[in-house]
One Martini backbone bead per residue (centre of mass of N, CA, C, O) as a GRO file, in nm:
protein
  142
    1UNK     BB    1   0.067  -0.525  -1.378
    2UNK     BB    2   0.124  -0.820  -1.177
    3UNK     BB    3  -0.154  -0.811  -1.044
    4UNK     BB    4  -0.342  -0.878  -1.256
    5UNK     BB    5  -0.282  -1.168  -1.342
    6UNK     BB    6  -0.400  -1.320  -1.051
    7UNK     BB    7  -0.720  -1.243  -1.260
    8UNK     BB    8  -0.778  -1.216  -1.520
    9UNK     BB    9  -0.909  -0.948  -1.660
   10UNK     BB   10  -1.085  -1.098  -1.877
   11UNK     BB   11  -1.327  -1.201  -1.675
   12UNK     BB   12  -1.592  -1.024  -1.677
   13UNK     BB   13  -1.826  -1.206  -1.744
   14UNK     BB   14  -1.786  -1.419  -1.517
   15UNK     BB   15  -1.724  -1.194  -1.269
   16UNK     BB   16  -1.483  -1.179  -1.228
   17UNK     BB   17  -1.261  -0.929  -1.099
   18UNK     BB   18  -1.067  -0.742  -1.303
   19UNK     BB   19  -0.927  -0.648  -1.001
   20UNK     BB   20  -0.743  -0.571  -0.680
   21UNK     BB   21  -0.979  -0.424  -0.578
   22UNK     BB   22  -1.250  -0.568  -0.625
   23UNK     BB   23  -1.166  -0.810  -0.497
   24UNK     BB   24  -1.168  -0.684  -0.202
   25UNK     BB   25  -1.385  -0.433  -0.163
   26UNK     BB   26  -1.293  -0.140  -0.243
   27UNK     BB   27  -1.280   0.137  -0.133
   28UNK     BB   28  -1.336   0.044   0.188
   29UNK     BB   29  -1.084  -0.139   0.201
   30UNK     BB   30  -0.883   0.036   0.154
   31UNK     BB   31  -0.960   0.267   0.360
   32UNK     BB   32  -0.881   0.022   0.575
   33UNK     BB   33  -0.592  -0.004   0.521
   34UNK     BB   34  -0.481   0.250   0.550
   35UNK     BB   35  -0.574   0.319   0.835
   36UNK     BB   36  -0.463   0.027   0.960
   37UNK     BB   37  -0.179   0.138   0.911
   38UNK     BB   38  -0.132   0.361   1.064
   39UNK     BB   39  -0.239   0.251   1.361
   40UNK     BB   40  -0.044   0.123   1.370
   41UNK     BB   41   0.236   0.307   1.347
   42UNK     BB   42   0.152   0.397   1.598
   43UNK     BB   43   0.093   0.166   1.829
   44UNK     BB   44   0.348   0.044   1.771
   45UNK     BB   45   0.714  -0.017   1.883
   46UNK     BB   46   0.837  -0.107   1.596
   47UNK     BB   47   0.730   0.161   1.434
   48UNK     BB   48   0.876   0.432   1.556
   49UNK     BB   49   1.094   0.463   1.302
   50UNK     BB   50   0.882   0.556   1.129
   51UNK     BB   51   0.686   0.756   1.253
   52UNK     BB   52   0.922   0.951   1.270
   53UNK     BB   53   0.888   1.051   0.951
   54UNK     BB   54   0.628   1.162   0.968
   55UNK     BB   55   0.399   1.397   0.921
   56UNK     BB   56   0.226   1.567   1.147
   57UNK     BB   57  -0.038   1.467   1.085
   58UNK     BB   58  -0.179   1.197   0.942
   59UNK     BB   59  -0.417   1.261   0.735
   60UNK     BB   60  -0.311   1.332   0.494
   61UNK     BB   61  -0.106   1.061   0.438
   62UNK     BB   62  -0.400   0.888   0.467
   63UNK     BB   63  -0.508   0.968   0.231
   64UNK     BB   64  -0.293   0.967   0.004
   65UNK     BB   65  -0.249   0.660   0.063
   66UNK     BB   66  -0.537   0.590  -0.061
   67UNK     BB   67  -0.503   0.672  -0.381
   68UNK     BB   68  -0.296   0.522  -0.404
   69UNK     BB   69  -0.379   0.227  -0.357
   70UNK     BB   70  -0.635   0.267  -0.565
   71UNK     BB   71  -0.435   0.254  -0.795
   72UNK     BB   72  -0.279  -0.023  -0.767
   73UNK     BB   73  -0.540  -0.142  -0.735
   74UNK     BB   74  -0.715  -0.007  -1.010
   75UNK     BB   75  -0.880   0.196  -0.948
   76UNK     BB   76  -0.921   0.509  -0.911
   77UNK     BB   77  -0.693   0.789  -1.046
   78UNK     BB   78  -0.653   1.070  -0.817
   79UNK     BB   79  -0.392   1.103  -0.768
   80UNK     BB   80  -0.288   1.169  -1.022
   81UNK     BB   81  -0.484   1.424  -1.052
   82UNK     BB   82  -0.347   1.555  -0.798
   83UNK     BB   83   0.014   1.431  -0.814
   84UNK     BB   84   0.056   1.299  -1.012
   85UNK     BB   85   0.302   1.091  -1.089
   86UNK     BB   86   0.461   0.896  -0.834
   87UNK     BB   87   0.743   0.856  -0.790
   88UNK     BB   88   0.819   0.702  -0.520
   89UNK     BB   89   1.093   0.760  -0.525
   90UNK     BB   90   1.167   1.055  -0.534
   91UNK     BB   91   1.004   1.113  -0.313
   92UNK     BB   92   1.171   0.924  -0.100
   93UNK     BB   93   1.477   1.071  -0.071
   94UNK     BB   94   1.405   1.280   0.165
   95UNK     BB   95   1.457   0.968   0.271
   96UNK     BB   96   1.585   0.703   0.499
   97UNK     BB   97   1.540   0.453   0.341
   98UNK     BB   98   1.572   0.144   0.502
   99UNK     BB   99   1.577  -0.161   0.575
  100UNK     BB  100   1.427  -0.128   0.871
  101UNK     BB  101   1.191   0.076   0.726
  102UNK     BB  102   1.076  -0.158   0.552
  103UNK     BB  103   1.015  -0.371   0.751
  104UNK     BB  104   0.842  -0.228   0.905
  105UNK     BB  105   0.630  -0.125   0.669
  106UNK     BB  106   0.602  -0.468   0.667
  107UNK     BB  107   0.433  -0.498   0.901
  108UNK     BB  108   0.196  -0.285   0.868
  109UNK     BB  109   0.091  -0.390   0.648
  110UNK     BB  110   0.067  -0.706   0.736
  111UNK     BB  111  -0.156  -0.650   0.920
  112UNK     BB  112  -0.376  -0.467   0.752
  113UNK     BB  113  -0.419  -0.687   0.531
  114UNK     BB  114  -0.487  -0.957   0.721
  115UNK     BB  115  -0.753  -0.776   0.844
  116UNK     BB  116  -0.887  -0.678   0.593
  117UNK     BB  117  -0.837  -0.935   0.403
  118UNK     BB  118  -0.991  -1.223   0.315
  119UNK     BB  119  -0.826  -1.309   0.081
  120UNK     BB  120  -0.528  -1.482   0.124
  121UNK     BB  121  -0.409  -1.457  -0.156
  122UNK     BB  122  -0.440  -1.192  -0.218
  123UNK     BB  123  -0.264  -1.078  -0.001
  124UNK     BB  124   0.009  -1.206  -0.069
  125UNK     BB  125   0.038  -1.118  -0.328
  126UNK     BB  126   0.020  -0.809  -0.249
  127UNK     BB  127   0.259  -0.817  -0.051
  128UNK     BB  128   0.474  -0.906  -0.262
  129UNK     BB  129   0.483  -0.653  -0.430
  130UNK     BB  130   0.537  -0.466  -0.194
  131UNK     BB  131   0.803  -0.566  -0.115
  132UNK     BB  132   0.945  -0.497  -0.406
  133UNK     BB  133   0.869  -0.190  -0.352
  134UNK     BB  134   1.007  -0.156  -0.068
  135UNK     BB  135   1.273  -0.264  -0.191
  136UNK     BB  136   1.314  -0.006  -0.410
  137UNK     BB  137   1.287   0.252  -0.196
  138UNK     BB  138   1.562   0.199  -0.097
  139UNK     BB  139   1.839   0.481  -0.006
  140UNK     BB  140   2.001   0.318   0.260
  141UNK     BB  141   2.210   0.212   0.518
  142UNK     BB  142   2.214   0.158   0.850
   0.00000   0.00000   0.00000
């Protein structure tokens, strides 16, 4: 994963983190961009044609998304042990995922992320990643 890299996962010794999830500080911060994740897609009138796609109420999604982002940023792999492989494409096939819906969904990310990632370096790799990976789940045009 390329986001490993950013990180020079060998330097253990070190002291410096090994994943980007460690570098962000754990299991909190993650649980913390999740949950700030959703409450921007509630609460913003950007991202309501976001928002009106997600199952209601938001509990479980926002559960499954921490167990996600948990696994991509190295954390412990929860996710795969309970949904198996992400295959993140075939799951939101059943979504019209627009190039508006990736911008909404990028936008809901990156302020949630720039509000609770101290390590600004670290936030933007992070965000570059997660665009690369929202752009590949557009599967519709406007």
């Amino acid at each position: 994963m390329g986001i490993f890299s950013l990180l020079n996962k060998s330097k253990k010794n070190t002291g410096t983190p090994a994943t980007p999830y460690e570098a962000i500080g754990g299991e909190e911060t993650v649980r913390l961009i999740a949950n700030r994740f959703y409450d921007i897609m509630e609460q913003d009138p950007i991202a309501e044609e976001l928002l009106a796609i997600h199952p209601q109420p938001l509990d479980r999604i926002r559960h499954v998304f921490f167990l996600y982002l948990t696994m991509w940023l190295g954390g412990p792999n929860e996710f795969e042990k309970q949904f198996g492989h992400p295959r993140l494409r075939a799951r939101h096939l059943g979504f019209p995922v627009t190039p508006a819906l990736k911008q909404q969904w990028m936008y809901c990310m990156r302020k949630a992320m720039l509000q609770t990632v101290d390590n600004m370096a670290i936030a933007e790799k992070l965000l570059d990643a997660l665009d690369q990976l929202a752009e590949h789940m557009i599967n519709h045009e406007e």
